[in-house]
SELUM-783979 format. One record per residue: z, y, x of N, C-alpha, C, O in turn; residue number from 1. Coordinates in steps of 0.05 Angstrom, whole numbers, always signed. Example, Ala and Ser with C-alpha at 12.3 -4.5 7.8 and 13.67 -1.06 7.14 Angstrom:
REM residues 2
    n.c3    n.c2    n.c1   ca.c3   ca.c2   ca.c1    c.c3    c.c2    c.c1    o.c3    o.c2    o.c1  num
    +156    -114    +264    +156     -90    +246    +156     -66    +264    +169     -66    +285    1
    +142     -45    +257    +143     -21    +273    +157      +1    +258    +161     +23    +268    2
//
This chain:
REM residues 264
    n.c3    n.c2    n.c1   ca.c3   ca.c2   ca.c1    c.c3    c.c2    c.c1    o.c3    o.c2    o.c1  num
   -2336   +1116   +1181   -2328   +1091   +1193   -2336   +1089   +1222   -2357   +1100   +1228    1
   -2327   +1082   +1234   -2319   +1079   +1264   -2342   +1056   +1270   -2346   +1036   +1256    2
   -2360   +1066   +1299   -2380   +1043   +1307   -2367   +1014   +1307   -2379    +993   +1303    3
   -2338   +1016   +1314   -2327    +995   +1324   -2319    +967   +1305   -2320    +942   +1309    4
   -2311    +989   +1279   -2307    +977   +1256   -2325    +969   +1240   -2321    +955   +1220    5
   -2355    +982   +1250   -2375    +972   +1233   -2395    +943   +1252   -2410    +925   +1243    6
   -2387    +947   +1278   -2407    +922   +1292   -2378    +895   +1283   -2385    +875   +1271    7
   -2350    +900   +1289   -2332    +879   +1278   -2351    +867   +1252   -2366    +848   +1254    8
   -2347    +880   +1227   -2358    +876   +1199   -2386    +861   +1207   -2390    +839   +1198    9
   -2403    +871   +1221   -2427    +856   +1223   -2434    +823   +1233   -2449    +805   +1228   10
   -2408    +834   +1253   -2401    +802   +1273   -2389    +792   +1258   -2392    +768   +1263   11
   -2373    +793   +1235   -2353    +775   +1219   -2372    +758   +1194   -2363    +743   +1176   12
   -2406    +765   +1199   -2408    +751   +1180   -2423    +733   +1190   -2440    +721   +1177   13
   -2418    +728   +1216   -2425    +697   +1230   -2402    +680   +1216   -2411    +661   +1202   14
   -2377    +682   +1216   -2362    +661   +1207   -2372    +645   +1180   -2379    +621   +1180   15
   -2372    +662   +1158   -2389    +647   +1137   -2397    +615   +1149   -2386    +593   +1145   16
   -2421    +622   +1164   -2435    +605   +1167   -2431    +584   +1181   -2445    +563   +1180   17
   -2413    +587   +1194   -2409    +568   +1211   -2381    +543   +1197   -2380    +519   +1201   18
   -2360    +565   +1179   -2349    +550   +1162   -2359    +537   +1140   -2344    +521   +1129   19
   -2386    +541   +1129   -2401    +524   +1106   -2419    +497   +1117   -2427    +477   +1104   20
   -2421    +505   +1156   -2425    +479   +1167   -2415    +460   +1169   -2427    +439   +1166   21
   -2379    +464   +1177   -2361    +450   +1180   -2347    +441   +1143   -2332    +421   +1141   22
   -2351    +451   +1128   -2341    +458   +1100   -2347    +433   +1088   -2331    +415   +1083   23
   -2376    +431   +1082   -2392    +418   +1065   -2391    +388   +1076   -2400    +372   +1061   24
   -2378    +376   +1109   -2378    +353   +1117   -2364    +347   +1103   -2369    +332   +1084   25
   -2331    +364   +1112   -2310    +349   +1101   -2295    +352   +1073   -2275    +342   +1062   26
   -2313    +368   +1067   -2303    +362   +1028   -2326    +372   +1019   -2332    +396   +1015   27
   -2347    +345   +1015   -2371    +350   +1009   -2364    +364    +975   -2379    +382    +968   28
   -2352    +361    +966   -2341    +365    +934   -2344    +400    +928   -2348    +411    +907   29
   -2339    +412    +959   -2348    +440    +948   -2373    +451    +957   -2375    +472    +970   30
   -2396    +435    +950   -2427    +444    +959   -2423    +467    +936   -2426    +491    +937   31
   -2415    +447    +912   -2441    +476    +888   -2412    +496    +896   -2422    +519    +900   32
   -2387    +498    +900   -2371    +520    +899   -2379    +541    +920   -2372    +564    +918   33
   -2394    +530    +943   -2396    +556    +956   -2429    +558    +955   -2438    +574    +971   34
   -2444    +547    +943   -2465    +542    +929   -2469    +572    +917   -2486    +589    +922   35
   -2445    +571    +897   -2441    +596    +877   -2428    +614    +888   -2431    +634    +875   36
   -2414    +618    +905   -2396    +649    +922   -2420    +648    +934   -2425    +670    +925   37
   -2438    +643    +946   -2454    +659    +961   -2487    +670    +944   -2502    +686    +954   38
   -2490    +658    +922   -2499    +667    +906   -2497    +696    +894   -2515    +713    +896   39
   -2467    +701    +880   -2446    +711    +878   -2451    +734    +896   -2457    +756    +885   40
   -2448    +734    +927   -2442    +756    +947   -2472    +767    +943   -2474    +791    +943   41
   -2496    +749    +939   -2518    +759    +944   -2522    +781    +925   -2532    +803    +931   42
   -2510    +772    +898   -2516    +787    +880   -2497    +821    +872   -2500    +839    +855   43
   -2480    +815    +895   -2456    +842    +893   -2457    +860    +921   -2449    +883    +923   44
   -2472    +842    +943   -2482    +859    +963   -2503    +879    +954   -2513    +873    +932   45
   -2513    +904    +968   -2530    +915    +964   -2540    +915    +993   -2558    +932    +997   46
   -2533    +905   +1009   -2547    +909   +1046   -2568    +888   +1041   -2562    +867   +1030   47
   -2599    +893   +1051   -2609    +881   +1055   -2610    +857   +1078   -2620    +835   +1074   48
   -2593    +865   +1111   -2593    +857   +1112   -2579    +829   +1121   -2585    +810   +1135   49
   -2548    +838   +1098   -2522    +824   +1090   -2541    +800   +1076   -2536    +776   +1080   50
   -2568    +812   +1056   -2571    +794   +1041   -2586    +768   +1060   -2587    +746   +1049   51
   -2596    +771   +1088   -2613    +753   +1096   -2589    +728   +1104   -2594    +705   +1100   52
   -2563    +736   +1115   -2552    +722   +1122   -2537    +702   +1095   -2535    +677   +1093   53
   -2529    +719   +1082   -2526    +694   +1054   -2545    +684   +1044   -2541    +662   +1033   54
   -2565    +690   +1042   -2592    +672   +1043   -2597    +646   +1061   -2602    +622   +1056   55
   -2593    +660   +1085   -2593    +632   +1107   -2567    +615   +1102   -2571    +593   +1111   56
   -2536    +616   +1088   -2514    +607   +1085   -2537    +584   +1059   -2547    +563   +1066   57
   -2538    +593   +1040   -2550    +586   +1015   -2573    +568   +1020   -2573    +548   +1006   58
   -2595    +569   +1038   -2613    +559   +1047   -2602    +530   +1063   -2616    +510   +1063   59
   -2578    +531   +1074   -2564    +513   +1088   -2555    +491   +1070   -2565    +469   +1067   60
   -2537    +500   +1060   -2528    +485   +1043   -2543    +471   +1019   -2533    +450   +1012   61
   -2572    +482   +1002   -2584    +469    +995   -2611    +444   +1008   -2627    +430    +996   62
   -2605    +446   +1033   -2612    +428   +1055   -2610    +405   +1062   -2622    +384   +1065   63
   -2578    +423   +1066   -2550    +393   +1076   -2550    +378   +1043   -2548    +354   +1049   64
   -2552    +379   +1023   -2547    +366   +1000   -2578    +352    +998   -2575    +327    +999   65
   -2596    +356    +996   -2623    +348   +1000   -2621    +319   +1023   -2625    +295   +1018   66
   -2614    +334   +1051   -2617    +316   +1081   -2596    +288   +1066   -2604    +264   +1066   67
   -2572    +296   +1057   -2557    +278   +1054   -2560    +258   +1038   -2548    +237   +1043   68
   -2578    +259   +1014   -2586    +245    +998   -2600    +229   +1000   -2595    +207    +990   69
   -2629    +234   +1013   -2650    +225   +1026   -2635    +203   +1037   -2638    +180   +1030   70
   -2614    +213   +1062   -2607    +196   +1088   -2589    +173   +1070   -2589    +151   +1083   71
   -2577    +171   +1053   -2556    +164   +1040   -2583    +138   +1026   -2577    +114   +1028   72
   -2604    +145   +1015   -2621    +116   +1002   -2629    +110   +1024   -2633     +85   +1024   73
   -2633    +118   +1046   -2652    +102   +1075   -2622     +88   +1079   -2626     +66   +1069   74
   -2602     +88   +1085   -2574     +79   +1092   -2572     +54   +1077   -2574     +33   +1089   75
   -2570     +56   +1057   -2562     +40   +1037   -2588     +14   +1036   -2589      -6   +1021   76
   -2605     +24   +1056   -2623      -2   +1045   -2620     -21   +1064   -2607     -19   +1084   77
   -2637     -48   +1054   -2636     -69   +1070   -2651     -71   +1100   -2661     -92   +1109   78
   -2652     -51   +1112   -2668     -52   +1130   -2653     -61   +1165   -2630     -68   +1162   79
   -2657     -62   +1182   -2648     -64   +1199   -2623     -33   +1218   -2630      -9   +1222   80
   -2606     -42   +1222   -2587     -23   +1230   -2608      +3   +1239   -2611     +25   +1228   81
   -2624     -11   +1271   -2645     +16   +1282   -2661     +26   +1267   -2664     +51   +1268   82
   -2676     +13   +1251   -2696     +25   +1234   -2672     +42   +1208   -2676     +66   +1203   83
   -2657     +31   +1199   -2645     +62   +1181   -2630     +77   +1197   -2616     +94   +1185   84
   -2629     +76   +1225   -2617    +104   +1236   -2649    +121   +1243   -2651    +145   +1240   85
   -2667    +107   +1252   -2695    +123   +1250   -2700    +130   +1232   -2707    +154   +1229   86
   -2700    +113   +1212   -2724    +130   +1179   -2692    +154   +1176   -2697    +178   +1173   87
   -2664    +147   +1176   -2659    +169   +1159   -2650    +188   +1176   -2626    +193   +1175   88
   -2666    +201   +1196   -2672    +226   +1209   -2688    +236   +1202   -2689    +260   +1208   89
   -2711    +226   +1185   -2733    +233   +1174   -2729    +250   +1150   -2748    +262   +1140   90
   -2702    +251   +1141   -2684    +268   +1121   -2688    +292   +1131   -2692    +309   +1114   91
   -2688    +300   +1151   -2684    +327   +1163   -2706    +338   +1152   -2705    +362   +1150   92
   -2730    +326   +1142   -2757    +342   +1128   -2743    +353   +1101   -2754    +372   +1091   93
   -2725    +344   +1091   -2706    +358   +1067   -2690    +379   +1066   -2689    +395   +1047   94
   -2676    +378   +1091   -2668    +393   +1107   -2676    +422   +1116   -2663    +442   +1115   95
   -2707    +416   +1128   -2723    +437   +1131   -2738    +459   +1100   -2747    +481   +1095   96
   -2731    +435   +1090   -2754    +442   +1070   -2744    +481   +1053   -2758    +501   +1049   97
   -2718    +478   +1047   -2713    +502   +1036   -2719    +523   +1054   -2729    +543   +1044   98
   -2713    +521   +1088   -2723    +540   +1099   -2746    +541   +1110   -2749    +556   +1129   99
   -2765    +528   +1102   -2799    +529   +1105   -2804    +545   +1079   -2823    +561   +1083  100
   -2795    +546   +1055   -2803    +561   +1030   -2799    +585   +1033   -2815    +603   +1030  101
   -2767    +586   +1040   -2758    +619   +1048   -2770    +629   +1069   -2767    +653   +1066  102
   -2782    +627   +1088   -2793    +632   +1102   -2824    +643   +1108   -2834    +655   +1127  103
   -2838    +631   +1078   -2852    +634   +1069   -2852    +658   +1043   -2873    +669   +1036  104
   -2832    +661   +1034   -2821    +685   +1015   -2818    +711   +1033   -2826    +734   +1025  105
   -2805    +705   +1062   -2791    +727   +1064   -2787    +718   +1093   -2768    +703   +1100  106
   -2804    +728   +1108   -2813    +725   +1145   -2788    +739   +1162   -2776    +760   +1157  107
   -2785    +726   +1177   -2755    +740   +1196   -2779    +761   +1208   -2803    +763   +1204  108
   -2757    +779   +1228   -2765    +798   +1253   -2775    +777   +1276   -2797    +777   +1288  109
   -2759    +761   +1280   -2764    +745   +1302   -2768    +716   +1297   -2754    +706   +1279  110
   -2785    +699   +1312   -2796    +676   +1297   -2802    +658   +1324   -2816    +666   +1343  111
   -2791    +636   +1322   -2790    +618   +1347   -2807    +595   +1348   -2813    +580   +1366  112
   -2814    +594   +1319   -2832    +563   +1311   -2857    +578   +1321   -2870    +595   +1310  113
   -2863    +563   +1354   -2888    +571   +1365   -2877    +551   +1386   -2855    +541   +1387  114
   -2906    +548   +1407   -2903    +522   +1428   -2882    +545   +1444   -2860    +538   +1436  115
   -2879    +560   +1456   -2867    +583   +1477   -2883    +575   +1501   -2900    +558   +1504  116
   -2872    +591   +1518   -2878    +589   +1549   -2863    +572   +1562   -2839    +568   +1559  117
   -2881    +559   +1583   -2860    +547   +1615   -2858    +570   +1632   -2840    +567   +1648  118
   -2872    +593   +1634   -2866    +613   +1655   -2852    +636   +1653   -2850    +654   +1670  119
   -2844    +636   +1634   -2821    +653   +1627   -2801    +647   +1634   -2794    +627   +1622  120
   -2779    +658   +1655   -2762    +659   +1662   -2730    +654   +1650   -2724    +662   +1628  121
   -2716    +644   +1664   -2689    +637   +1648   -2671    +642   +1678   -2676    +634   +1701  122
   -2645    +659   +1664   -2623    +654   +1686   -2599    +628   +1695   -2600    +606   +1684  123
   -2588    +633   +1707   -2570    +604   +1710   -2542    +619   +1722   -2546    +634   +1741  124
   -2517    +615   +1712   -2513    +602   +1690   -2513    +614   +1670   -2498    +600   +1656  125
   -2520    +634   +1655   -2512    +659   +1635   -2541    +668   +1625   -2545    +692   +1622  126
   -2564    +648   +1620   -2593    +649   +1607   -2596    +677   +1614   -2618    +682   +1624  127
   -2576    +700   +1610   -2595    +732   +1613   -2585    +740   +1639   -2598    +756   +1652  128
   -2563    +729   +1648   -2557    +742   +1678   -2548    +703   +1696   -2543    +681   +1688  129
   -2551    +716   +1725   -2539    +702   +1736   -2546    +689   +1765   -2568    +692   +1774  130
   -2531    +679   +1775   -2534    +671   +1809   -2576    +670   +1811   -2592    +685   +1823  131
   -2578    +649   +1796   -2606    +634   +1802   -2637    +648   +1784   -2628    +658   +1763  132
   -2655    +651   +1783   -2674    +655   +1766   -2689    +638   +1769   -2695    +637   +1793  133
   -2701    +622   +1757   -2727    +604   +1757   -2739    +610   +1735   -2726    +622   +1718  134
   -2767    +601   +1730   -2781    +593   +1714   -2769    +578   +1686   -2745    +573   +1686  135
   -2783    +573   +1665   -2763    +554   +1656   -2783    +527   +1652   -2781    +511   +1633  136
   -2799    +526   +1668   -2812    +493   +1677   -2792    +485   +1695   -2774    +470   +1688  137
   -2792    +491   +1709   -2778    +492   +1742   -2745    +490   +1733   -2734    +470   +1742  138
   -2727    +510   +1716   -2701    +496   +1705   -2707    +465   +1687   -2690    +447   +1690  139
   -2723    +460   +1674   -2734    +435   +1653   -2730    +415   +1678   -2712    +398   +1679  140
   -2745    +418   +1697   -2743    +396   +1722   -2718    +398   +1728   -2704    +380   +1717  141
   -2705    +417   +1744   -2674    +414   +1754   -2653    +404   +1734   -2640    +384   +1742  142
   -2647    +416   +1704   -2638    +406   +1689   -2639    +371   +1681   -2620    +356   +1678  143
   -2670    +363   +1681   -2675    +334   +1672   -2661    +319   +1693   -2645    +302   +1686  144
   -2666    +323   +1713   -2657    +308   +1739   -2629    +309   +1739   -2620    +286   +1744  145
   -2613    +324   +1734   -2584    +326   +1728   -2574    +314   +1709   -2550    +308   +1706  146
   -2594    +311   +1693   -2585    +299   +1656   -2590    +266   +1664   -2579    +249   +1650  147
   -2606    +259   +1686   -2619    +229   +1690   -2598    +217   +1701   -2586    +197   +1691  148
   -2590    +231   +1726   -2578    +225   +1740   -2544    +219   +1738   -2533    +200   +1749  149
   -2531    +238   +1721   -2510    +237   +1713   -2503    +213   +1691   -2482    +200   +1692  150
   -2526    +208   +1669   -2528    +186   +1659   -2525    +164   +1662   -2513    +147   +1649  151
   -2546    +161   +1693   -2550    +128   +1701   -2520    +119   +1708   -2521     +95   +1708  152
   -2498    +125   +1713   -2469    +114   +1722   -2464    +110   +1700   -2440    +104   +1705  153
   -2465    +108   +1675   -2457    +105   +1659   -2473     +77   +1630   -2461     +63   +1613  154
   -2503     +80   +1638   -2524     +64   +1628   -2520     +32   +1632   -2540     +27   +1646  155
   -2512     +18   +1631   -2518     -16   +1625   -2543     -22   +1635   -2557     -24   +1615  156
   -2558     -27   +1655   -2581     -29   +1654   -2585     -69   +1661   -2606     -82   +1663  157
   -2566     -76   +1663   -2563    -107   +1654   -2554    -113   +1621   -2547    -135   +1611  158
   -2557     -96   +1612   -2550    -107   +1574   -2580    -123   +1570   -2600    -121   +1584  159
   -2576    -138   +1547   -2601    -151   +1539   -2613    -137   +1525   -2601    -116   +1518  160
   -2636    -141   +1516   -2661    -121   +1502   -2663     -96   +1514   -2674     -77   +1501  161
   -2655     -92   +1533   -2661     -57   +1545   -2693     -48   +1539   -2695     -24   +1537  162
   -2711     -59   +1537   -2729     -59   +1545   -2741     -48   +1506   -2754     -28   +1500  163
   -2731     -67   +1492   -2733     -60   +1460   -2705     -37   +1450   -2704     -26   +1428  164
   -2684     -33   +1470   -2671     -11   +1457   -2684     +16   +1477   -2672     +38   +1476  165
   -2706     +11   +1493   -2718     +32   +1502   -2730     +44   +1481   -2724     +65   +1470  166
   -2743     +32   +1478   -2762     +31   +1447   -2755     +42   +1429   -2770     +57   +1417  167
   -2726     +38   +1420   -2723     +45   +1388   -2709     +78   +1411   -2711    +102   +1403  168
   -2700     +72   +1430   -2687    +109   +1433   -2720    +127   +1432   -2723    +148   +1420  169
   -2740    +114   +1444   -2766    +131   +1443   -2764    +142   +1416   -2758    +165   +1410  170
   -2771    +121   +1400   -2778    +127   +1371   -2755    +147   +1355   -2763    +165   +1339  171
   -2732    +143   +1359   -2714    +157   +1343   -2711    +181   +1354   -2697    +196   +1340  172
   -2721    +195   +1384   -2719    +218   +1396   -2739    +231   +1391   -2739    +255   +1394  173
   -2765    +216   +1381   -2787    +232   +1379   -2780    +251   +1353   -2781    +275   +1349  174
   -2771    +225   +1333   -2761    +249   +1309   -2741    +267   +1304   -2744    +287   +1290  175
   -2717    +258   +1318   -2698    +267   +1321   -2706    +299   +1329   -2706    +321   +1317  176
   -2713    +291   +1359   -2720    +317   +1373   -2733    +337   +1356   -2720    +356   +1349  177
   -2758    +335   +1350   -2778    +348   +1334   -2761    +357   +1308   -2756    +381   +1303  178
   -2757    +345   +1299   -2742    +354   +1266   -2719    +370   +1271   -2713    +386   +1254  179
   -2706    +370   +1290   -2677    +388   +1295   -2677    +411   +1303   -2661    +428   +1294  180
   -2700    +420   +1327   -2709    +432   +1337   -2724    +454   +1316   -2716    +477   +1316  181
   -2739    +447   +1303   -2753    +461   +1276   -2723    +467   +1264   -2709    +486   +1271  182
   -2715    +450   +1246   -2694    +461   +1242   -2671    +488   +1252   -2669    +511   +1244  183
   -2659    +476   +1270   -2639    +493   +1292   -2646    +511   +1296   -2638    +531   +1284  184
   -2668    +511   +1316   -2687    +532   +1337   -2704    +545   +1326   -2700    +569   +1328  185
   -2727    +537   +1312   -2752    +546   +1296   -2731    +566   +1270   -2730    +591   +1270  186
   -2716    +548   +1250   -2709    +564   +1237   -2686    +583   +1232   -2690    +607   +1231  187
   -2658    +571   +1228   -2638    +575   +1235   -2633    +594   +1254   -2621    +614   +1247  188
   -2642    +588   +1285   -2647    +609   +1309   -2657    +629   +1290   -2645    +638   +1272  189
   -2677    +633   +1296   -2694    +654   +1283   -2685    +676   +1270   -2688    +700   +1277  190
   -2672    +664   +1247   -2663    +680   +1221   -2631    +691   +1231   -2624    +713   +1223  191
   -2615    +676   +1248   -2592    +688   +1251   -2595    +711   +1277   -2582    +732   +1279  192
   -2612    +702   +1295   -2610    +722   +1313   -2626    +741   +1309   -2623    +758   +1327  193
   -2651    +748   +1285   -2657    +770   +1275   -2641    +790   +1260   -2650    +813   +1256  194
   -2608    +780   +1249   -2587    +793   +1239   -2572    +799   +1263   -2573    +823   +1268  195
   -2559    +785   +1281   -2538    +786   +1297   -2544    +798   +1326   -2532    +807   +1345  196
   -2573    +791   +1318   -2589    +795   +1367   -2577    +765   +1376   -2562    +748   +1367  197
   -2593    +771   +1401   -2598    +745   +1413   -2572    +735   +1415   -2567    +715   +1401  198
   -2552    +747   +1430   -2534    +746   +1440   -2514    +720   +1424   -2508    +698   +1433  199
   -2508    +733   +1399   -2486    +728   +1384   -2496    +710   +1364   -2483    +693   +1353  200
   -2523    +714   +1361   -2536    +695   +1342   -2543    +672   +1349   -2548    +654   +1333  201
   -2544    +671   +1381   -2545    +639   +1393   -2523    +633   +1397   -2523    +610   +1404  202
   -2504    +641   +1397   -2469    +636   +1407   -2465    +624   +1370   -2454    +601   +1367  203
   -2474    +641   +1345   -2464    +623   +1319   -2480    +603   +1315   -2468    +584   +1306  204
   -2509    +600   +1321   -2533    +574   +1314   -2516    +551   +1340   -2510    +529   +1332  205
   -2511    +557   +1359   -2503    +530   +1375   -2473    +523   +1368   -2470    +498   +1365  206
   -2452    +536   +1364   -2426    +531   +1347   -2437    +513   +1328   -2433    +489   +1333  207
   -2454    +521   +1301   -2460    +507   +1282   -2469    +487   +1290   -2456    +467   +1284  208
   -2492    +484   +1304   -2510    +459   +1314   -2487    +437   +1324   -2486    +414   +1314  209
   -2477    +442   +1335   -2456    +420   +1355   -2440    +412   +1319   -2446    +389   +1313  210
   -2426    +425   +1301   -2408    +422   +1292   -2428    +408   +1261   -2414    +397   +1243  211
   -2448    +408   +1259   -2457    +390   +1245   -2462    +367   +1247   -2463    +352   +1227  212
   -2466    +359   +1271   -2470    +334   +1275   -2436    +313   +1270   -2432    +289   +1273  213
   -2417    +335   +1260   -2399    +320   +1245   -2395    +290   +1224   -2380    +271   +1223  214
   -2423    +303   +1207   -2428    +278   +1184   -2439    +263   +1195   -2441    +245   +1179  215
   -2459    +253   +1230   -2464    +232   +1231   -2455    +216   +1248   -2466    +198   +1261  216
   -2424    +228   +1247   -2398    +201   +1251   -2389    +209   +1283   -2379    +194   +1300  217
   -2394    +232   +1285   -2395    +239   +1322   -2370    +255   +1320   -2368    +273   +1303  218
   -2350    +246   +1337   -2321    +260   +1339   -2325    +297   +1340   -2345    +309   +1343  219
   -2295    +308   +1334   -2298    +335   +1338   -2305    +342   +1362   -2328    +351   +1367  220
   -2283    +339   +1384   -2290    +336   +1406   -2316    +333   +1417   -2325    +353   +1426  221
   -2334    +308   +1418   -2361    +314   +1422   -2378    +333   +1415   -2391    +346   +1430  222
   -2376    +335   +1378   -2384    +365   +1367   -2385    +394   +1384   -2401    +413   +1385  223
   -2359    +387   +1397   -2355    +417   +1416   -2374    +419   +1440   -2385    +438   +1451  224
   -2374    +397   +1444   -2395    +384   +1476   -2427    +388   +1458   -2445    +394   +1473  225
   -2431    +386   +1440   -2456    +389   +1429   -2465    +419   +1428   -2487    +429   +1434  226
   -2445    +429   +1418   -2439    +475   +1425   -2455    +470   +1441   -2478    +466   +1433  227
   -2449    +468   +1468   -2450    +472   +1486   -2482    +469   +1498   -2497    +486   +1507  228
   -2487    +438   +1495   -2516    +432   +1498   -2528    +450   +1479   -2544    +467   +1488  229
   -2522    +449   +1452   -2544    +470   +1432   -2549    +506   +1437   -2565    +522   +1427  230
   -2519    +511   +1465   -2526    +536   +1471   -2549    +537   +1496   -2567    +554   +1497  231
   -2545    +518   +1513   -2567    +513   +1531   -2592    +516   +1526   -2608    +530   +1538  232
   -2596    +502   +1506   -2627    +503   +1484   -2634    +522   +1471   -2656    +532   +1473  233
   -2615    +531   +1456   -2630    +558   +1444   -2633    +576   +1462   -2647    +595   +1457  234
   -2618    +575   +1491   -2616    +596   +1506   -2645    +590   +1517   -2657    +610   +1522  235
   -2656    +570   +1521   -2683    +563   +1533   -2705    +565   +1514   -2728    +570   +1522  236
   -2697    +560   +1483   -2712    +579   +1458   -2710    +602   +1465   -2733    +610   +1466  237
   -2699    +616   +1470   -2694    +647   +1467   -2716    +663   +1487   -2730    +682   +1481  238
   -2716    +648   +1513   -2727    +657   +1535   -2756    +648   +1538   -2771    +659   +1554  239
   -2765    +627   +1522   -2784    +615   +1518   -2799    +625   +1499   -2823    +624   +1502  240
   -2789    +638   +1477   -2802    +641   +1455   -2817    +630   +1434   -2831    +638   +1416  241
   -2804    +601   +1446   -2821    +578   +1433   -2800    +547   +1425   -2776    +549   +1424  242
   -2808    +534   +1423   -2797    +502   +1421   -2800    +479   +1431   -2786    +460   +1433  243
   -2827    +485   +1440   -2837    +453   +1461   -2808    +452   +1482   -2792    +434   +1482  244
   -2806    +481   +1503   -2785    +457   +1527   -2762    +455   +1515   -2749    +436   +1523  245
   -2747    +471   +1494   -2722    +450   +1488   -2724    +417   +1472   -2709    +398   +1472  246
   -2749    +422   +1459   -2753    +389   +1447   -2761    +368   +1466   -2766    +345   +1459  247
   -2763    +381   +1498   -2773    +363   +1511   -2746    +360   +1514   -2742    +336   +1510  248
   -2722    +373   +1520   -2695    +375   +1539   -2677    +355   +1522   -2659    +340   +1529  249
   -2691    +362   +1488   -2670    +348   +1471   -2682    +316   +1465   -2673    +294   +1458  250
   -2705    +324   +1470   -2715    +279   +1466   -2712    +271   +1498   -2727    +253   +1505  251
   -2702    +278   +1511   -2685    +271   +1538   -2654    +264   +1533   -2642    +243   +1539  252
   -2646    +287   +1522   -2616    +276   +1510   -2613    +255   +1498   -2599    +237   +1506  253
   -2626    +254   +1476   -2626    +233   +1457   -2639    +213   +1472   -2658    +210   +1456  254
   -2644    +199   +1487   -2663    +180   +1498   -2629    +172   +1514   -2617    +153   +1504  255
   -2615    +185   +1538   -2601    +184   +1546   -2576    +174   +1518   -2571    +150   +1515  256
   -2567    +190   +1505   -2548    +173   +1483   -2549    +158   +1479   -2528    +144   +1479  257
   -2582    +145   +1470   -2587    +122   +1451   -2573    +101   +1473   -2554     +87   +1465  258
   -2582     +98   +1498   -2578     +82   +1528   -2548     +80   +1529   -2539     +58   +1538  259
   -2532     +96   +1523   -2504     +88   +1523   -2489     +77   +1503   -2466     +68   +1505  260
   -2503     +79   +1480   -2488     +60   +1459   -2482     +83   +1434   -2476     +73   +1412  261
   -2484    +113   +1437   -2477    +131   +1420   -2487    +128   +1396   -2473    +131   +1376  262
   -2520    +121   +1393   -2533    +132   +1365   -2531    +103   +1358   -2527    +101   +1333  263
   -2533     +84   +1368   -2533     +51   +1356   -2509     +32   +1359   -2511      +9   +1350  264
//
């Protein structure tokens, strides 16, 4: 078999995953069906490390059924609109939970749930190559300032309660951030780009990332705009080796959303 035909086969089993992201939103009805084909593949593959990636498909999806359920009784209760979009982010601990066990069974090559570095370097625009090199404290600053700034034309800063919907964006970014991040970056990252390399494995974790945020009512279109930010981030996971500066970059985003009307 031909190198060419065997890296294709390797790269084709990013799709999987990224269609069981998009899959399970919109016809939640086939969780246990691909529940069981990837079960199924695990058990007719003999590649070990074919098997990590249907593992991580399998690990997903028993997650997303977990996150959704959780989020689905916080939803349903009597509580105030902000407070059940805060507590049911807190689902994402359901979320995590299958791949905190597997992970514990069975350790990737490469492992991102660590603080990382600010002095490790990142390129611009292409994270491994490109015009600019900085630090990636020093991109965190240039980036934030661009993310502030582009925002404020757009922010209400005469709406009433700004001052208490400051508040609830703090609170819902703190978890937000932190829980997605572990998620996405810590695990997800991790495990796919120990199969795929950096490269291709942050190109399928940020596709997916953007395209899940489907079920919590965010257009396709935005989804695609979310790619995009979640490649930024992992690309700043990647170079970082860690999670603190994209959870700083991503409870900036989310602070910014909450201010325009997106998450409330």
């Amino acid at each position: 078999m031909f190198p060419s035909i065997k890296s294709f086969q390797k790269h084709a089993l990013g799709i999987p995953f990224i269609a069981i992201v998009i899959l399970i939103q919109v016809i939640p009805s086939l969780l246990a069906v691909l529940l069981g084909i990837f079960i199924l593949l695990l058990f007719l593959n003999k590649s070990f490390r074919t098997h990590n990636i249907y593992i991580t498909c399998m690990m997903y999806i028993n997650g997303f059924w977990i996150s959704d359920y959780l989020s689905s009784v916080v939803l349903d209760s009597a509580l105030s609109t902000e407070w059940r979009v805060i507590l049911s982010r807190m689902s994402l601990i359901g979320f995590i939970l299958p791949f905190f066990i597997m992970n514990k069974l069975n350790r990737t090559e490469i492992n991102y749930l660590s603080v990382g570095s600010f002095r490790n370097t990142i390129y611009f625009p292409f994270i491994w190559k490109g015009l600019f090199k900085d630090p990636i404290w020093r991109f965190l600053i240039i980036s934030s300032s661009i993310i502030i700034i582009s925002f404020s034309f757009v922010i209400d800063f005469n709406q009433p309660d700004l001052i208490l919907l400051l508040m609830c964006a703090v609170m819902f970014s703190v978890v937000n951030s932190i829980l997605e991040e572990i998620l996405w970056r810590g695990y997800i990252l991790s495990r796919i780009v120990s199969h795929f390399g950096e490269k291709y494995g942050l190109i399928i974790t940020s596709v997916g990332f953007g395209f899940y945020h489907y079920s919590l009512g965010i257009p396709w279109l935005v989804c695609a705009l979310f790619s995009i930010f979640g490649m930024i981030m992992g690309g700043v996971a990647i170079r970082a080796q860690g999670l603190l500066p994209t959870i700083m970059m991503h409870f900036l985003m989310n602070i910014m959303f909450v201010l325009i009307g997106i998450i409330f």
